[in-house]
N, C-alpha and C positions, 0 to 999 in steps of 0.2 A: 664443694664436691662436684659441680657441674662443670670445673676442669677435668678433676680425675675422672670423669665416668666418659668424658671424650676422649683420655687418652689411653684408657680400657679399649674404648670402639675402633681406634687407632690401632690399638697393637692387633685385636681381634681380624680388621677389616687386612694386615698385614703392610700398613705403611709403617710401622715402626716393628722394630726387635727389641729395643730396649727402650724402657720410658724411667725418668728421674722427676717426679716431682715429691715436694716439698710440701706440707700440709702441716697443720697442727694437731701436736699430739692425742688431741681429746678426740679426733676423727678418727685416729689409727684403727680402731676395732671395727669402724663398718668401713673401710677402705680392705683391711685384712680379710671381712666376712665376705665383698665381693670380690679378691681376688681366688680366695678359696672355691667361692662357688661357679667361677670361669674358670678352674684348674689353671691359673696362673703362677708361675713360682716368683717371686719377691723376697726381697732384701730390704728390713727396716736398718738404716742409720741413726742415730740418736744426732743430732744439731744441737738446738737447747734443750732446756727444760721444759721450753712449750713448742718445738719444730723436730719435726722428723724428715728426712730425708725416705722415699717410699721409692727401691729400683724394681721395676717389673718390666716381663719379659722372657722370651725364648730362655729358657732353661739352661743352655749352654755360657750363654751373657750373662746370666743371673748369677752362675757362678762364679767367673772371671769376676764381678763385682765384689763377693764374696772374698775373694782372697786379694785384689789388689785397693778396695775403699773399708781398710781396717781401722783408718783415723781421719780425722776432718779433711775435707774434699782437698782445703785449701793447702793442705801439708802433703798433698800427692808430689811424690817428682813430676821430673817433666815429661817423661814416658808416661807415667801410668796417668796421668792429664791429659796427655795428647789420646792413649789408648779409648780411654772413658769419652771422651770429646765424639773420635769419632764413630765408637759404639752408638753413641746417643742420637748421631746422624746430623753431627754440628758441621761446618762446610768446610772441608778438607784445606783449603787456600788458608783460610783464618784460624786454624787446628793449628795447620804450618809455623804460619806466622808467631801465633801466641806460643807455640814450642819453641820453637828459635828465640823469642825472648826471653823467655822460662830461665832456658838450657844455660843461655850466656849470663843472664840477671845471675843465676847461680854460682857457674866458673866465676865470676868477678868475684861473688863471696869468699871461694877458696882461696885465691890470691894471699 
């Protein structure tokens, strides 16, 4: 939890708009009880049976989460990877990069 309650002070202090971490399940309810009570809006993803995926964040990114992470991260196109990538504030060069691989990894597939 002494991740997430820095990456609470993070988005609060305004170096972040959107935060993705990853916790265990059993945590969710006091990860949920402090976003509630910072009026933060958040997006639970289900991972496994014991991980969740926890987005929080500026209300407007919350939702873009919302309709474009409806199935595992890893099954995003290569847009909505790139989009999420650099929502999260991942470095645009290497955003690039890992799309450009994605993008063609895939075209080869269609072949």
């Amino acid at each position: 939890m002494k991740v997430f309650v820095h990456h609470v002070y993070e988005y609060k202090k305004g170096l972040r708009n959107l935060v993705l971490h990853t916790m265990s399940r059993m945590m969710v309810a006091t990860a949920k009880e402090r976003l509630d009570n910072s009026n933060i809006d958040y997006y639970i993803q289900d991972v496994t049976a014991s991980k969740v995926n926890v987005f929080f964040g500026a209300k407007e990114c919350v939702s873009i989460v919302k309709k474009i992470c409806n199935k595992p991260l890893n099954e995003l196109s290569p847009e909505e990877d790139f989009m999420l990538g650099i929502m999260l504030g991942y470095d645009r060069k290497i955003q690039c990069d890992r799309y450009l691989t994605r993008s063609h990894y895939q075209e080869g597939m269609a072949s």
